[in-house]
LUMVEX-915689 format. One record per residue (C-alpha): x, y, z; residue number from 1. Coordinates in nm, 4 decimals. Example, Ala and Ser with C-alpha at 12.3 -4.5 7.8 and 13.67 -1.06 7.14 Angstrom:
% LUMVEX-915689
+----------+----------+----------+-----+
|       px |       py |       pz |  nr |
+----------+----------+----------+-----+
|   1.2300 |  -0.4500 |   0.7800 |   1 |
|   1.3670 |  -0.1060 |   0.7140 |   2 |
+----------+----------+----------+-----+
//
This chain:
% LUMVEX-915689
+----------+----------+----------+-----+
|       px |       py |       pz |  nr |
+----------+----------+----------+-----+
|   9.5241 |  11.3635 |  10.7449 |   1 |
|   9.6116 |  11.0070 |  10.5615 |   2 |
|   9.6118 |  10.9612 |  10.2150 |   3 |
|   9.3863 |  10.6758 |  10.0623 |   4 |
|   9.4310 |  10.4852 |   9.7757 |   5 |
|   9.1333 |  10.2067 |   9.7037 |   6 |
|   9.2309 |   9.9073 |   9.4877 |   7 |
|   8.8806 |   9.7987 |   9.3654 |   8 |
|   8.6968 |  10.1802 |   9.4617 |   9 |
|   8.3939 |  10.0607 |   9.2271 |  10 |
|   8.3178 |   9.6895 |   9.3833 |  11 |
|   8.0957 |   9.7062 |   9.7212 |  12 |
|   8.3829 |   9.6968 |   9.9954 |  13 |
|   8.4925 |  10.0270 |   9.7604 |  14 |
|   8.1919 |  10.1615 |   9.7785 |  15 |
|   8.1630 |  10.1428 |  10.1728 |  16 |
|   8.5120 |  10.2549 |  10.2048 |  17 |
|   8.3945 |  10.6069 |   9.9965 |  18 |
|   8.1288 |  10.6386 |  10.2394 |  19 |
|   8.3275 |  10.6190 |  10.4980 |  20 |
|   8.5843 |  10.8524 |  10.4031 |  21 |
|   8.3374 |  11.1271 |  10.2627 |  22 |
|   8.2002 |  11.1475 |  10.6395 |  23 |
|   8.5034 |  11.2183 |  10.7488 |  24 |
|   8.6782 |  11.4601 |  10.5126 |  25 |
|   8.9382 |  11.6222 |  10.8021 |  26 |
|   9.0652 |  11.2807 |  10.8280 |  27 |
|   9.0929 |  11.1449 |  10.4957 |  28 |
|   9.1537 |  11.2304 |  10.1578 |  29 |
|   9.1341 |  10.9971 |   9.8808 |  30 |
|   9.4645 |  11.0267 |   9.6305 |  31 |
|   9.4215 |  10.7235 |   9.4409 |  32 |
|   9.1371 |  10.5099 |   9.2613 |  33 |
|   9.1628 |  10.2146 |   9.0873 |  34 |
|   8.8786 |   9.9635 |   8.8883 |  35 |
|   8.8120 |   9.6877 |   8.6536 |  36 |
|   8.5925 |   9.8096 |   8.4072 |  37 |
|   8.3296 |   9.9866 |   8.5751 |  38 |
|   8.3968 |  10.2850 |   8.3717 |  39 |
|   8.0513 |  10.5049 |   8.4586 |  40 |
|   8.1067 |  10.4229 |   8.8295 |  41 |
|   8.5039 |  10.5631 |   8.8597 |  42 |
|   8.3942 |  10.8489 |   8.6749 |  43 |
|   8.1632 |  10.9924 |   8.9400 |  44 |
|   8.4327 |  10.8850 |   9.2022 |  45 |
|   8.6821 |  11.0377 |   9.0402 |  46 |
|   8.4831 |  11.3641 |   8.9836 |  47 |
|   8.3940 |  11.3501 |   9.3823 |  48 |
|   8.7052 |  11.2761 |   9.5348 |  49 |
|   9.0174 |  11.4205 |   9.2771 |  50 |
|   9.2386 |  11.1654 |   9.3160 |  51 |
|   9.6161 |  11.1787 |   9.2321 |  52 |
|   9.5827 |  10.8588 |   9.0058 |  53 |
|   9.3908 |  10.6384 |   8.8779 |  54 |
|   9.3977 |  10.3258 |   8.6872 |  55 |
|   9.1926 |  10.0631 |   8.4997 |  56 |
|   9.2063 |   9.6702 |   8.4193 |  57 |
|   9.2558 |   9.7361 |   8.0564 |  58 |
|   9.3400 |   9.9741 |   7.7632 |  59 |
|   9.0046 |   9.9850 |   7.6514 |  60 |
|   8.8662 |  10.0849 |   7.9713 |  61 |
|   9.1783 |  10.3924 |   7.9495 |  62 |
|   9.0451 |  10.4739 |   7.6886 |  63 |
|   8.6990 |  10.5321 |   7.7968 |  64 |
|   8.7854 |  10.7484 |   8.0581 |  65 |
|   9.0038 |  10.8999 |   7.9160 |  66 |
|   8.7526 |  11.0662 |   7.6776 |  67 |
|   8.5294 |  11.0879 |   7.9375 |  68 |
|   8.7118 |  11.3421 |   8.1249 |  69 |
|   8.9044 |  11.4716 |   7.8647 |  70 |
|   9.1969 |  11.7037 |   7.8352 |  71 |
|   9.1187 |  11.9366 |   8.1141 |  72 |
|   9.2681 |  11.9102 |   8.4574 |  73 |
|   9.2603 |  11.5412 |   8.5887 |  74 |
|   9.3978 |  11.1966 |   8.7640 |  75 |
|   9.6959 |  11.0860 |   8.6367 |  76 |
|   9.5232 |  10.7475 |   8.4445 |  77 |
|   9.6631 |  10.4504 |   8.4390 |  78 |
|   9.6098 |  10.0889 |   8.3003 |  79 |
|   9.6740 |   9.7157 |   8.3555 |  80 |
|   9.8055 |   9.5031 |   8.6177 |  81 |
|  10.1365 |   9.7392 |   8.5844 |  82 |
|   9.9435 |  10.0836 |   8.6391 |  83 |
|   9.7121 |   9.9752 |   8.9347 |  84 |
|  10.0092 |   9.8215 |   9.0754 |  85 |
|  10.2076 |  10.1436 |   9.0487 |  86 |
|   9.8979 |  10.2930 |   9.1701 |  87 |
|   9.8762 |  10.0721 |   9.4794 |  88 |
|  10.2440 |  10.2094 |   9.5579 |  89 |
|  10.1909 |  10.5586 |   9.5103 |  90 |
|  10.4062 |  10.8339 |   9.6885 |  91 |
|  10.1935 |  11.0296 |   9.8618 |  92 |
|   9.9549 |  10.7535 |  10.0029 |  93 |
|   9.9425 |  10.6395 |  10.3426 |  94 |
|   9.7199 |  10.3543 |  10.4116 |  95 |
|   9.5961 |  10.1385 |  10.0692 |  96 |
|   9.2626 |   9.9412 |  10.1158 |  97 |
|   9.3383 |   9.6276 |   9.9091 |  98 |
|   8.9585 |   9.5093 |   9.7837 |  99 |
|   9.0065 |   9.3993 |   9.4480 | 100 |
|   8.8324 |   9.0705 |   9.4249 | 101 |
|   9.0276 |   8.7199 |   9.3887 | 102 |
|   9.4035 |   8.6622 |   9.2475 | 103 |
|   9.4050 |   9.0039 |   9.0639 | 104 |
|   9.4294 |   9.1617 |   9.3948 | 105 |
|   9.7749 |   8.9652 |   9.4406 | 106 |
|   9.9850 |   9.1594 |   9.2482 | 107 |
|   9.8654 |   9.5595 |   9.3320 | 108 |
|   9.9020 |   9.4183 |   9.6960 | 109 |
|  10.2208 |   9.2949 |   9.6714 | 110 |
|  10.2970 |   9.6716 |   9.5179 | 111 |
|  10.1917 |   9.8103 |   9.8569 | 112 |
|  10.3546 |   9.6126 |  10.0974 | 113 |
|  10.6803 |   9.6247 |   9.8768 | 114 |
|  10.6406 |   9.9973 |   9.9332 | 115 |
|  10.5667 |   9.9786 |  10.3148 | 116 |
|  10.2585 |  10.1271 |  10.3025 | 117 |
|   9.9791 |   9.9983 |  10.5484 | 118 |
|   9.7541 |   9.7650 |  10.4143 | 119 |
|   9.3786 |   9.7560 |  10.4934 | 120 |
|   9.3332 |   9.3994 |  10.3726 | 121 |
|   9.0125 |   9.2812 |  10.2264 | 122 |
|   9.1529 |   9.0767 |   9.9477 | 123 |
|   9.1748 |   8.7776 |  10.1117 | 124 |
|   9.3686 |   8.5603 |   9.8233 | 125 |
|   9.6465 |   8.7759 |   9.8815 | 126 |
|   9.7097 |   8.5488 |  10.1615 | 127 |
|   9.5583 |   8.2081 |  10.0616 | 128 |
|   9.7685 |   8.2529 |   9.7571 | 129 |
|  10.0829 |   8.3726 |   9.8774 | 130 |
|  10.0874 |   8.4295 |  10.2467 | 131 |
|  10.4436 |   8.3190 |  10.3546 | 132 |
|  10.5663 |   8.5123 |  10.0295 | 133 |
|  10.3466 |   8.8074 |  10.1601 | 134 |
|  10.4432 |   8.8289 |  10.4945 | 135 |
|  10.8162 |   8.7969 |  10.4560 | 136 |
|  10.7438 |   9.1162 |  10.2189 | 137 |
|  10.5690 |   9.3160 |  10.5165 | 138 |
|  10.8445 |   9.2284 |  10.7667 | 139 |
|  11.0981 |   9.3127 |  10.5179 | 140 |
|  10.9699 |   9.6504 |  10.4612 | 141 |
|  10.8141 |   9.7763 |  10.7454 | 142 |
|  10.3990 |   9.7580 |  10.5541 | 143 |
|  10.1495 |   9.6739 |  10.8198 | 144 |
|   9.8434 |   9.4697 |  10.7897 | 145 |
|   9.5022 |   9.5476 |  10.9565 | 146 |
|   9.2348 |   9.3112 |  10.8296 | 147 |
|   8.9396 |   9.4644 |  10.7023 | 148 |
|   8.6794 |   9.1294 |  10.6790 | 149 |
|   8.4340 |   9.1616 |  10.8781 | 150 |
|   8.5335 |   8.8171 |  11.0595 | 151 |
|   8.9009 |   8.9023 |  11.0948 | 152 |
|   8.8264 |   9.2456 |  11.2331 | 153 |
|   8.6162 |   9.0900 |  11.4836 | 154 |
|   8.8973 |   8.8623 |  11.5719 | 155 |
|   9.1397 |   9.1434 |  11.5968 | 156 |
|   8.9312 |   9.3719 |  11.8173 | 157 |
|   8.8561 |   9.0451 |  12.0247 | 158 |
|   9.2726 |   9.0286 |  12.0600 | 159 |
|   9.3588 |   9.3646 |  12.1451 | 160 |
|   9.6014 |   9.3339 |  12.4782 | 161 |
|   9.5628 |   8.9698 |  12.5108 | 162 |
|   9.9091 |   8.7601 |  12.4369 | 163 |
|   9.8907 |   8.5002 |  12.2097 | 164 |
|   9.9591 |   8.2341 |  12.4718 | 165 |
|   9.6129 |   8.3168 |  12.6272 | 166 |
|   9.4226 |   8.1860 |  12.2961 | 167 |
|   9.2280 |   7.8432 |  12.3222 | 168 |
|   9.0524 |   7.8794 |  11.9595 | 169 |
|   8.9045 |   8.1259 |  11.7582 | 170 |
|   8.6076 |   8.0938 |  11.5767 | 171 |
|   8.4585 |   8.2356 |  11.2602 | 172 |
|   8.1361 |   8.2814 |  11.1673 | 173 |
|   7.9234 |   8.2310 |  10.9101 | 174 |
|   7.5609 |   8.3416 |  10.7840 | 175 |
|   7.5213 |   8.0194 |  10.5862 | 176 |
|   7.4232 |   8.1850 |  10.2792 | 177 |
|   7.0965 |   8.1332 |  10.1174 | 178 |
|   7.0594 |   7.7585 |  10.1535 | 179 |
|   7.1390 |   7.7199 |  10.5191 | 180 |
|   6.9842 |   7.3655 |  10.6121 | 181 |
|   6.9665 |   7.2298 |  10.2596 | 182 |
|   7.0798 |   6.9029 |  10.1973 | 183 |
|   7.3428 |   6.7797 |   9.9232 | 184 |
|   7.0597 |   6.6331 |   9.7029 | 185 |
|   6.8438 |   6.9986 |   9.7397 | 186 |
|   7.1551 |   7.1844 |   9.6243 | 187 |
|   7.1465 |   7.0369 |   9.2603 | 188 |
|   6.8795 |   7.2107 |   9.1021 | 189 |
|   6.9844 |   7.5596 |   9.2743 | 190 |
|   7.0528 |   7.8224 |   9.0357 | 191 |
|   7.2815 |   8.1312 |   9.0289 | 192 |
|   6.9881 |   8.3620 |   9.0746 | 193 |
|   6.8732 |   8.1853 |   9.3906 | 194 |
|   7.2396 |   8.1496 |   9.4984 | 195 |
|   7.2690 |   8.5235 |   9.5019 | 196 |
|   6.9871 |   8.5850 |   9.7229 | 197 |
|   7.2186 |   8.6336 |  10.0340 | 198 |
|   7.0256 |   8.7117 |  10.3319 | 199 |
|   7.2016 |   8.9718 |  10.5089 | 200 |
|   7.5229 |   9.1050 |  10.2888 | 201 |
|   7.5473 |   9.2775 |  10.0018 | 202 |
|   7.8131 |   9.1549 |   9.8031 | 203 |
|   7.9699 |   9.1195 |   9.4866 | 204 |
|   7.8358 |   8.8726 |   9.2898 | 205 |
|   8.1512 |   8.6213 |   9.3261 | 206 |
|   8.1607 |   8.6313 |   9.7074 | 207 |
|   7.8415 |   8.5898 |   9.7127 | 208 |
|   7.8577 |   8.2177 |   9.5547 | 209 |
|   8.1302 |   8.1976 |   9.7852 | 210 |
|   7.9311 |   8.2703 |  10.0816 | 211 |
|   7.6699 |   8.0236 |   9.9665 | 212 |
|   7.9107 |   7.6915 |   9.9172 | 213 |
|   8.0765 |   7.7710 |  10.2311 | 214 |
|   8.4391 |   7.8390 |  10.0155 | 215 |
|   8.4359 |   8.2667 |  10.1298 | 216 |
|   8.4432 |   8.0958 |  10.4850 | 217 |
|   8.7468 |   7.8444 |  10.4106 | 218 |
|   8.9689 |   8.1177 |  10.2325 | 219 |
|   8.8853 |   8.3175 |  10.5400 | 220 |
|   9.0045 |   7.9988 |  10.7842 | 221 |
|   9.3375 |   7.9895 |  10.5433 | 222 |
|   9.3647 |   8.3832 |  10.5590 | 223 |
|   9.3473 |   8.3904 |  10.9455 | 224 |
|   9.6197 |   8.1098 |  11.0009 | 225 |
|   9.8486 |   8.3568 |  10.8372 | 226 |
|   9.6932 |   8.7174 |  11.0156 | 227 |
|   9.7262 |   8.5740 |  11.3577 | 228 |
|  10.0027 |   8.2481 |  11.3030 | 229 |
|   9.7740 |   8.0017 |  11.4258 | 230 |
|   9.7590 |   7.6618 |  11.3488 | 231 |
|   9.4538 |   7.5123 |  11.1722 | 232 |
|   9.3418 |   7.3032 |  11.4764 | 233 |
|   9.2682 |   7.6498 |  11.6226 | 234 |
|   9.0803 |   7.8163 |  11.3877 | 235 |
|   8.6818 |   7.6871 |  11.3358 | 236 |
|   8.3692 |   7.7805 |  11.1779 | 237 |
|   8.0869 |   7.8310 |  11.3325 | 238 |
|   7.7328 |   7.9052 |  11.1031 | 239 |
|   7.5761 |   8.1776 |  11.2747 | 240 |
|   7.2500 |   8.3011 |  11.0878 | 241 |
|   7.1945 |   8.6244 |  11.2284 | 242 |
|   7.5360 |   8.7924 |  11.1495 | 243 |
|   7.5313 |   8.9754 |  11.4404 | 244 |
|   7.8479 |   8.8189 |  11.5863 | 245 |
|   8.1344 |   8.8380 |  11.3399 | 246 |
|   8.3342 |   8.6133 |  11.5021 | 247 |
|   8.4888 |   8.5594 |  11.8758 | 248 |
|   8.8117 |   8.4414 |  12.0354 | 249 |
|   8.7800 |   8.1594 |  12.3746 | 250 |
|   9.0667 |   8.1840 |  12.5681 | 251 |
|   9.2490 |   7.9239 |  12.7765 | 252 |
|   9.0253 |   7.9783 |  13.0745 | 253 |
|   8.7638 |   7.8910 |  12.8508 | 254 |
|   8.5926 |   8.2439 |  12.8663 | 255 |
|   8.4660 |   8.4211 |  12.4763 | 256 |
|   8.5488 |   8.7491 |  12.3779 | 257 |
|   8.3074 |   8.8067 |  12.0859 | 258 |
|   8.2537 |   9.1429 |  11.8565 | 259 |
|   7.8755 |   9.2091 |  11.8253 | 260 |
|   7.7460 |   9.5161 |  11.5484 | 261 |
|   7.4210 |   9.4902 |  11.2790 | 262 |
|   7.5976 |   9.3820 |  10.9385 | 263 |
|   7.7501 |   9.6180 |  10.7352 | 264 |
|   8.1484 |   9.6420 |  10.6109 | 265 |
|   8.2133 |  10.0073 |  10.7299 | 266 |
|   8.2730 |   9.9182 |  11.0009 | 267 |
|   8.5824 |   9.6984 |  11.0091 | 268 |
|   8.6700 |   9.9795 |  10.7112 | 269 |
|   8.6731 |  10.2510 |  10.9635 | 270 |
|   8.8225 |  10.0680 |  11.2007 | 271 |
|   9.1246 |   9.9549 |  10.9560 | 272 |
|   9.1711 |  10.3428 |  10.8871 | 273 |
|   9.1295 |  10.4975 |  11.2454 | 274 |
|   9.3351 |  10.2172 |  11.4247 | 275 |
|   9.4029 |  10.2898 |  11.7475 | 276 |
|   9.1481 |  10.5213 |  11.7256 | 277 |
|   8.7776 |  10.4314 |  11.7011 | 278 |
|   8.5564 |  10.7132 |  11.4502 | 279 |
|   8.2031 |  10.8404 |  11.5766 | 280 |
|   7.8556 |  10.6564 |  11.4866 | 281 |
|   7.9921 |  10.4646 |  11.1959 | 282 |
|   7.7406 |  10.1939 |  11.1777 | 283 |
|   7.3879 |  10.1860 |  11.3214 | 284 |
|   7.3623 |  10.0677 |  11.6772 | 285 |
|   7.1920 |   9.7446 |  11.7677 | 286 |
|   6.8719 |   9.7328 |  11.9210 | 287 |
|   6.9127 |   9.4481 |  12.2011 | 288 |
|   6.5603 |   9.4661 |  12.2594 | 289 |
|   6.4270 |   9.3804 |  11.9100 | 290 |
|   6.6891 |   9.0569 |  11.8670 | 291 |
|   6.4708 |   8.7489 |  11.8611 | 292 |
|   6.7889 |   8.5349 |  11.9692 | 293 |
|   7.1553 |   8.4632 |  11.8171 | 294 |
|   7.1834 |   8.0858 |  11.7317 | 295 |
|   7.4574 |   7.8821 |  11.6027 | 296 |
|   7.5281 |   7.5665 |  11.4647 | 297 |
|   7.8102 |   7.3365 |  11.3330 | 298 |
|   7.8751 |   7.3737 |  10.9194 | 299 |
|   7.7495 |   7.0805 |  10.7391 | 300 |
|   8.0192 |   6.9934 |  10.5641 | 301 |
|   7.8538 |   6.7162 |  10.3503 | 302 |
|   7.6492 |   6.9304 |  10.1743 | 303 |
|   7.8480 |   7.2123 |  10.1977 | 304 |
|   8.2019 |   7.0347 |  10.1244 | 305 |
|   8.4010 |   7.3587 |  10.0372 | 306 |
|   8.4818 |   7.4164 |  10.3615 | 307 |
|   8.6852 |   7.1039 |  10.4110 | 308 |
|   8.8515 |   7.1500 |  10.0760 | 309 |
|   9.0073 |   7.5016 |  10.2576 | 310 |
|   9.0896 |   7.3109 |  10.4978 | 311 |
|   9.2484 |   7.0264 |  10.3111 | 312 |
|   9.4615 |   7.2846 |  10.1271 | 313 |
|   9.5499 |   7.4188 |  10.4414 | 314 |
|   9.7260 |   7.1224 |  10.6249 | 315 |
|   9.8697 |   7.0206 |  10.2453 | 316 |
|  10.0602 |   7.3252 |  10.2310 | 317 |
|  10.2576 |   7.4963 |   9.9788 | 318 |
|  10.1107 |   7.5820 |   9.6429 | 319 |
|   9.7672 |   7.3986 |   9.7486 | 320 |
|   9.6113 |   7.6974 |   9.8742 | 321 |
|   9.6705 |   7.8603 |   9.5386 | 322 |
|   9.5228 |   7.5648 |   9.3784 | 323 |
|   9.2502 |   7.5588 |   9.5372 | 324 |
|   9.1586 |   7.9099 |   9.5104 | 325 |
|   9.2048 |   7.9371 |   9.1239 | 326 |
|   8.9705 |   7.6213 |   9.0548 | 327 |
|   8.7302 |   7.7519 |   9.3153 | 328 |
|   8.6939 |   8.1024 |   9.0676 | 329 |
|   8.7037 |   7.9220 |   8.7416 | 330 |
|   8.4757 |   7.7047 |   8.8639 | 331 |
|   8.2206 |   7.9948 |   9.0349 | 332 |
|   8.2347 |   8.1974 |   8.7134 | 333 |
|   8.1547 |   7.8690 |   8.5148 | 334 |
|   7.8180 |   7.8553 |   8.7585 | 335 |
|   7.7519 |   8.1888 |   8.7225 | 336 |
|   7.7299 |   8.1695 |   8.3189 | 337 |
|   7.5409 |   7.8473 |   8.3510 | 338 |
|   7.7903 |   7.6011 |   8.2604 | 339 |
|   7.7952 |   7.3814 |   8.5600 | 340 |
|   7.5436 |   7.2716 |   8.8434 | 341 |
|   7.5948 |   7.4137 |   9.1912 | 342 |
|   7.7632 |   7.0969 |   9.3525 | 343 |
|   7.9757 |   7.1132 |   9.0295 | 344 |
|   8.2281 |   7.3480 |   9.2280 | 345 |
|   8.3312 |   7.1773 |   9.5024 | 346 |
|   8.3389 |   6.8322 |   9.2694 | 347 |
|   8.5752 |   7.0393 |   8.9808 | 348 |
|   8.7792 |   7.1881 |   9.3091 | 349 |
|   8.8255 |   6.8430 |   9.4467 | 350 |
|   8.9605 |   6.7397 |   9.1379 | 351 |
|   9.2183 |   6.9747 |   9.0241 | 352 |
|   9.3425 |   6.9664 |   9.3719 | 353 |
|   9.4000 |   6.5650 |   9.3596 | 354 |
|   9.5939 |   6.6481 |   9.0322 | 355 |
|   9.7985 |   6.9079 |   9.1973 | 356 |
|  10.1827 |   6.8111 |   9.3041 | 357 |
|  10.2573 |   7.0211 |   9.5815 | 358 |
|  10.5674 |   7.3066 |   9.5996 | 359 |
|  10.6457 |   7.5406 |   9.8377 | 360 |
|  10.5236 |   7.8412 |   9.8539 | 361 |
|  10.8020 |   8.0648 |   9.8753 | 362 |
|  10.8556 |   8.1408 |   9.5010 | 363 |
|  10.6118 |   8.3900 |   9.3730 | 364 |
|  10.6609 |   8.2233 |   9.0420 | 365 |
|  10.5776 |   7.8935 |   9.1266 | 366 |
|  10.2673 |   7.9977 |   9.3062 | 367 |
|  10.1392 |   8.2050 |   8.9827 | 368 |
|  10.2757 |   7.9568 |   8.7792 | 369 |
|  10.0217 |   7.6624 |   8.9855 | 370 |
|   9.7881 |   7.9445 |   8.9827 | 371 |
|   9.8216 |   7.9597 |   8.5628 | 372 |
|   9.7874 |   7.5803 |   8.6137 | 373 |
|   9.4653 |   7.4973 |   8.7991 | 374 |
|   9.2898 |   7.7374 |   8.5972 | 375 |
|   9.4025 |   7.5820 |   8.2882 | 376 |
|   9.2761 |   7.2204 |   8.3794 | 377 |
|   8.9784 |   7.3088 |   8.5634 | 378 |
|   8.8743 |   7.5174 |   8.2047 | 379 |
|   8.9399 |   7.1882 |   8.0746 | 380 |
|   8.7148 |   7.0117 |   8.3409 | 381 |
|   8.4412 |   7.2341 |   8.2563 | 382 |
|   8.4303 |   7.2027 |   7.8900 | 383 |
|   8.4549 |   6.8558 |   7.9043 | 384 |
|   8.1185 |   6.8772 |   8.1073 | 385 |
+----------+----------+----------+-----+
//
C-alpha cells in the first residue's frame, strides 16, 4: 500500500490522479490533500478519501472549510505556502504527486524532495525555475523523480533499458492548440474564449493558453534538459495534431522508439505510481482501425514565437528560465482578464527577458528573488498598455 499526498487534488491532473487511485483502493490510499481555493471541490475529496491533512492557499479558504466540516472527526487543515508545504512533506506519505500549477508549485515541491519522498512531477516550473537547485536537493536526499507529463512519460517509457549513449534526439510533441496553421497576423484578434477551445485536452485554463502559444511546449523542452541531462540541441518539438504519440526517442542507429495511447493524463499518473509495475486497463485502448493517419509537422515559430523564447532562456542559463516563466504567467493571466492581445505574451516575455541580467541559478533566493522581479516589470508592461 503507498500513501498519496496530491499537491493541487482539485485542478484536472488532481482530478485524474483521484480517479486513478479510487480504482485501485488495495494499492493506494490517499493521506494528504491540498488546494487553492476550490473550497466546494476539496470538500467532497476530503469526505471520499479521509486524508491525514489537508491544506489551503489562504486563511480565508481555512476558514471555509473549516466550518464546513466542522468540529467532528477530520483532516488535520492547514493553510498557506507553509501548511501545503508541510503537507507536501508529511510522515506517513510515500509518493507526492506535485500538480499545483506554475511557481506556487516550487516551494511544496521543494518540501518533498527535502524530505526524500518520491516525486510524481507534473509541475513543470519546479524545474524551469529551479532545476539545478532541485536536483542537487533529490541527490542529496535520496527523493526520486518520475515525470508525470504526458510527453516526459512517453520519453521515459521510450528509455527504459537503453543507456544514455544510445540517444540521437528526442522529440516532443505537440497538438498545436486551437490555432494550428494560423498565421502571426490571424492570431491578433483571437480571444481567450477561442484560445481555450483546445482540441483534444482538458486542461486548466492557464495551460491551456500555454498549449495554444506554444510556451506549455518550451517549459516542457527546458523541463526535459534537466529529467534526462540532455543538452538543448537534443531535445525538439515536433506539432503532432492527433495526440496520439506523446512523444518518441531516435537513437543513434537512427531507429524511433515512440509511446502511442488515446489522450488522457491517467495514464502517465498510473504509471508514475505503479513504476516498475504497469496497473490493469487504465486508459481506453486505441482502435488502430478507426485512425485516419498520424501527421506531423515542424512548429512555426514565427507565429508561434514562445517556443524559441524557451529556448532562448534555455542556452542563456541561470535565472533566465525563471524569467521567462514568471512574465510568461503574468502575462497569460493579463490575456485571460482581457488586458492584452494574444501576440501580447510572447512580445511582454521578450521584453522582460532583454531586461533581465543573468545569475546563476544555484541560490534559491536569487531565483525567487528574479522571479519577484519579472513579475514586477512585466505588471508594469501591462499597465502601461
Amino acid at each position: 500500500m503507498k500513501n498519496i499526498v496530491i499537491l493541487g487534488s482539485t485542478g484536472s491532473i488532481g482530478r485524474s490522479a483521484l480517479e486513478v487511485i479510487a480504482r485501485f483502493p488495495e494499492r493506494f490510499r490517499v493521506v494528504g490533500l491540498t488546494a487553492g481555493r476550490n473550497v466546494p471541490l476539496l470538500l467532497e475529496q476530503i469526505r471520499r478519501f479521509t486524508p491525514e491533512v489537508a491544506a489551503v492557499a489562504d486563511e480565508v479558504s481555512l476558514r471555509a472549510v473549516q466550518e464546513a466540516l466542522g468540529s467532528g472527526k477530520g483532516p488535520e487543515l492547514r493553510c498557506g505556502v507553509e501548511g501545503i508545504s508541510s503537507a507536501a512533506a508529511a510522515e506517513h506519505a510515500h509518493v507526492v504527486i506535485s500538480a499545483i500549477v506554475g511557481a506556487a508549485g516550487l516551494m511544496p515541491t521543494l518540501a518533498a524532495i527535502r524530505a526524500g519522498k518520491t516525486i510524481a512531477l507534473a509541475n513543470k516550473e519546479t524545474l524551469v525555475m529551479a532545476g539545478p537547485i532541485a536536483l542537487a536537493e533529490a541527490q542529496r536526499c535520496g527523493a526520486l523523480l518520475f515525470p508525470t507529463d504526458s510527453e516526459h512519460s512517453a520519453i521515459f517509457q521510450c528509455l527504459r533499458g537503453y543507456r544514455k549513449e544510445e540517444i540521437k534526439r528526442i522529440l516532443l510533441t505537440a497538438s498545436g492548440g486551437p490555432f494550428i496553421g494560423k498565421t502571426a497576423k490571424e492570431l491578433e484578434t483571437v480571444s481567450a474564449e477561442d484560445a481555450l477551445r483546445h482540441p483534444n485536452w482538458s486542461m486548466g485554463r492557464k495551460i491551456t493558453i500555454d498549449s495554444a502559444t506554444l510556451m506549455n511546449k518550451g517549459l516542457e523542452v527546458i523541463e526535459a534538459r534537466y529529467l534526462f541531462d540532455l543538452p538543448p540541441a537534443m531535445i525538439e518539438v515536433l506539432i503532432h495534431p492527433q495526440s496520439i504519440i506523446h512523444s518518441m526517442v531516435e537513437f543513434t542507429d537512427n531507429s524511433c522508439i515512440a509511446q502511442l495511447s488515446k489522450p488522457d493524463m491517467k495514464g502517465p499518473i498510473a504509471y508514475a505510481l505503479s513504476y516498475p509495475e504497469r496497473l490493469d486497463a487504465v486508459l481506453e485502448p486505441l482502435a488502430w482501425e478507426t485512425l485516419a493517419g498520424l501527421t506531423f509537422m515542424r512548429p512555426d515559430t514565427a507565429a508561434f514565437p514562445c517556443l524559441a523564447l524557451a529556448y532562448d532562456a534555455l542556452h542563456a542559463g541561470g535565472t533566465m528560465p525563471a524569467v521567462l516563466n514568471a512574465a510568461n504567467e503574468a502575462a497569460v493571466a493579463a490575456f485571460l482578464e482581457g488586458a492584452v492581445g494574444f501576440n501580447k505574451i510572447p512580445a511582454i516575455i521578450r521584453k522582460i527577458m532583454d531586461g533581465h541580467t543573468v545569475q546563476p541559478a544555484d541560490d534559491l533566493a536569487v531565483v525567487l528573488d528574479a522571479d519577484r522581479r519579472a513579475r514586477e516589470e512585466a505588471r508594469k508592461l501591462i499597465a502601461r498598455g
